[in-house]
C-alpha positions as a Markdown table, in Angstrom:
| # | Residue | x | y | z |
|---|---|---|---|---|
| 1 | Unk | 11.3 | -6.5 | -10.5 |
| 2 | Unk | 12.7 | -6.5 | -7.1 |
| 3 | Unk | 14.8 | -3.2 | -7.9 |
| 4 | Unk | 11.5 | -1.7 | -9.4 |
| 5 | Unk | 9.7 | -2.7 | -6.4 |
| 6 | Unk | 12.0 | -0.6 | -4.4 |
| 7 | Unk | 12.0 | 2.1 | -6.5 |
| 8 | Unk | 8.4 | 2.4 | -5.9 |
| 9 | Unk | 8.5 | 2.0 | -2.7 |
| 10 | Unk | 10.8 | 5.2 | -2.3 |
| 11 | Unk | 8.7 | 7.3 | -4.4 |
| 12 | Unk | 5.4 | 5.9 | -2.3 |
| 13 | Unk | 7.4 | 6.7 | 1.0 |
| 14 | Unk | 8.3 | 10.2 | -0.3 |
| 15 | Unk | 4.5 | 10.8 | -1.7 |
| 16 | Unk | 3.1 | 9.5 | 1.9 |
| 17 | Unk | 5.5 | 12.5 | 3.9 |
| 18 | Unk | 4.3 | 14.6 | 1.5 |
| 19 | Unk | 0.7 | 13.8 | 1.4 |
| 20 | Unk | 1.0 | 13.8 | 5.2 |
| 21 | Unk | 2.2 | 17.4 | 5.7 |
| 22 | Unk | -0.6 | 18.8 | 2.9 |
| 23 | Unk | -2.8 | 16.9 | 5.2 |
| 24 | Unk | -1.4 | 18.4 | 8.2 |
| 25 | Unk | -1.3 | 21.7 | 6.6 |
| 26 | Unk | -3.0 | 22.0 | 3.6 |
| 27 | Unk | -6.3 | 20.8 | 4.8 |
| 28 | Unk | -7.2 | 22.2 | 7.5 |
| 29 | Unk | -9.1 | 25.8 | 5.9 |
| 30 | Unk | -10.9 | 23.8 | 3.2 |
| 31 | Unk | -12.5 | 20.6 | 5.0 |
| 32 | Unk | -13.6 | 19.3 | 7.8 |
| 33 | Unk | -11.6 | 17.3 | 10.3 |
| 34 | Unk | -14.1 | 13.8 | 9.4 |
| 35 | Unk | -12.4 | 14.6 | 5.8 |
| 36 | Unk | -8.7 | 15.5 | 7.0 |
| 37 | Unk | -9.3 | 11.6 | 9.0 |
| 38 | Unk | -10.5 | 10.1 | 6.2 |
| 39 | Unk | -7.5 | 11.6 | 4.0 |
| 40 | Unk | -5.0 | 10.9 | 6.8 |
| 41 | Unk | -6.3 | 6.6 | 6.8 |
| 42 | Unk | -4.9 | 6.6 | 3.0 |
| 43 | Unk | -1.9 | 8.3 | 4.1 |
| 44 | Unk | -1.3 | 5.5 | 6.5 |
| 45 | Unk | -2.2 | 3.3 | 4.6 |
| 46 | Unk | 0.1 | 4.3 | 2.1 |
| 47 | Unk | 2.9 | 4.2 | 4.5 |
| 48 | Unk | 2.6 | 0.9 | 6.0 |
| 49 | Unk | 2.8 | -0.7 | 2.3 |
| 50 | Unk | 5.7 | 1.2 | 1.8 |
| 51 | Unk | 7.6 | -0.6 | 4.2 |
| 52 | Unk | 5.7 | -3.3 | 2.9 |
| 53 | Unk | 7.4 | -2.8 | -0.4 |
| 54 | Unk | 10.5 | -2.7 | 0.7 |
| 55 | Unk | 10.1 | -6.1 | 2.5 |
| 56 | Unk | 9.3 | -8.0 | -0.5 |
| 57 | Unk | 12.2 | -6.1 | -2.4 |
| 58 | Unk | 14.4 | -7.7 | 0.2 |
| 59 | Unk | 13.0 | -10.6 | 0.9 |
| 60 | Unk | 13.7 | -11.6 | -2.6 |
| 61 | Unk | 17.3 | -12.0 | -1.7 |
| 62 | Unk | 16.5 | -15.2 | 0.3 |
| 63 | Unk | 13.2 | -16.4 | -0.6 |
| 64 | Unk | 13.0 | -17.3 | -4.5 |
| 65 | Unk | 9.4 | -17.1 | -5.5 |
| 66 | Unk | 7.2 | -15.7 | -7.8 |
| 67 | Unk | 4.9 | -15.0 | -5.4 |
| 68 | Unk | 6.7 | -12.2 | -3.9 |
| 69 | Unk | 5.9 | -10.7 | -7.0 |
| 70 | Unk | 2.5 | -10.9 | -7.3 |
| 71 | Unk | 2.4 | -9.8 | -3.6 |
| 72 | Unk | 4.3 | -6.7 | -4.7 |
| 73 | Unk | 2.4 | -5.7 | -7.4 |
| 74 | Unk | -1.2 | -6.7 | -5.4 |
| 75 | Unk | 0.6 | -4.4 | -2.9 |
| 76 | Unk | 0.7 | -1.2 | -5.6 |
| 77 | Unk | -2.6 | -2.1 | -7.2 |
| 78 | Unk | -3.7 | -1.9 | -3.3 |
| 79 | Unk | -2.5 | 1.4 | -2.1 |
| 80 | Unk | -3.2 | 2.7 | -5.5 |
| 81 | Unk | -7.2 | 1.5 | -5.1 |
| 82 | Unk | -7.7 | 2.2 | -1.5 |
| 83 | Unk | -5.4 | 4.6 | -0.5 |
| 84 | Unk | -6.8 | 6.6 | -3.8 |
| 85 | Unk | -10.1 | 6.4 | -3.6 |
| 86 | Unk | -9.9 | 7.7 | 0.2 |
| 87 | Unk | -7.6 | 11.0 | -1.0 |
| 88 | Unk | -10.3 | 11.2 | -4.0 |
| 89 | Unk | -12.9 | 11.2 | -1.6 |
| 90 | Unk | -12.0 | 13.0 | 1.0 |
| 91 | Unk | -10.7 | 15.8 | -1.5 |
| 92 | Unk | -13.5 | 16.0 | -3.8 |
| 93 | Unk | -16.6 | 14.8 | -2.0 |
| 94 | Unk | -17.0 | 11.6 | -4.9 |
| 95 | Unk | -19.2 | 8.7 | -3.4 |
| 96 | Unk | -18.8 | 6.7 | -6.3 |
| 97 | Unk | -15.2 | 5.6 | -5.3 |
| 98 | Unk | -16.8 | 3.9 | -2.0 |
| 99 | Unk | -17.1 | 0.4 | -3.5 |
| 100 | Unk | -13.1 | 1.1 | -4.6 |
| 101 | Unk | -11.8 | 1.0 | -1.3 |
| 102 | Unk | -12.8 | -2.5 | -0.5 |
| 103 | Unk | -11.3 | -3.5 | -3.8 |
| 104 | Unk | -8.0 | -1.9 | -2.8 |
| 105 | Unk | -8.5 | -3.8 | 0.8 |
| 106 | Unk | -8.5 | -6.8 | -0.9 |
| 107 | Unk | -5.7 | -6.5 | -2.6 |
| 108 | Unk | -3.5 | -5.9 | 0.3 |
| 109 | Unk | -4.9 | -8.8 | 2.5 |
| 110 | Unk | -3.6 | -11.1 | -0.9 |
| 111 | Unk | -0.5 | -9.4 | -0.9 |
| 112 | Unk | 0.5 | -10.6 | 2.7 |
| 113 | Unk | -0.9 | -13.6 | 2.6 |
| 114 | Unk | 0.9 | -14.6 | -0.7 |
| 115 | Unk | 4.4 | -13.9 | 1.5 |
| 116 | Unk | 2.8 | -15.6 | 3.4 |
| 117 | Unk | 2.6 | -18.9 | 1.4 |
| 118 | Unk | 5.7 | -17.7 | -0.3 |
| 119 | Unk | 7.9 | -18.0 | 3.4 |
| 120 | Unk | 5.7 | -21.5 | 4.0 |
| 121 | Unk | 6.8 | -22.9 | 1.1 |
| 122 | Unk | 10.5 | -21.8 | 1.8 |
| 123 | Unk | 10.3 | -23.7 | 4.8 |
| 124 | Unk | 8.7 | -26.7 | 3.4 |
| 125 | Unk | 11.2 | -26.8 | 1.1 |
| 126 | Unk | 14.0 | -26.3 | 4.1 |
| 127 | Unk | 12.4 | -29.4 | 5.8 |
| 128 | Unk | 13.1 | -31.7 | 2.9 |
């Protein structure tokens, strides 16, 4: 999945320029700057799992674990769930996304702490 994860990561990284410059540009006659902040979090967001992607697409090449997995795909679920529900939001005004964004928060917290325990074990594994 490691060539998928990259893959995704490429198509998050173009999505995040381009949700970036409709941000930038698109916004700025049809919401207010609170909403255009609020947009621009998910955007970041976005971005910094993108690279975050990437890393667990690479650092499959050295460390051998399922776990990278699982922290890739808690990273899409996560940016999908957070980043989302902030562009839904801050687009169309819905509330009831609110309780999503935690979920989505969650999700990438497990995501680096599963590399996390994925590089621990590596070492343990080193040490023996």
């Amino acid at each position: 999945m490691r060539n998928g994860f990259l893959l995704l990561a490429a198509l998050s990284g173009f999505m995040s320029v381009a949700l970036g410059a409709f941000a930038a540009h698109g916004l700025k006659s049809v919401t207010t700057t609170e909403m255009i902040a609020i947009f621009n979090l998910g955007v970041e967001y976005q971005f910094y799992h993108t690279f975050a992607l990437i890393a667990v697409a690479f650092a499959g090449h050295w460390l051998k674990s399922r776990l990278l997995d699982w922290a890739g795909y808690l990273f899409i679920v996560g940016t999908m769930l957070f980043s989302g529900s902030l562009y839904l939001y801050a687009l169309l005004g819905t509330k009831w996304t609110g309780p999503i964004t935690p979920l989505g928060g969650v999700c990438l917290l497990l995501g680096w702490l599963l590399i996390a325990v994925a590089v621990w074990r590596n070492r343990v594994k080193e040490l023996d």
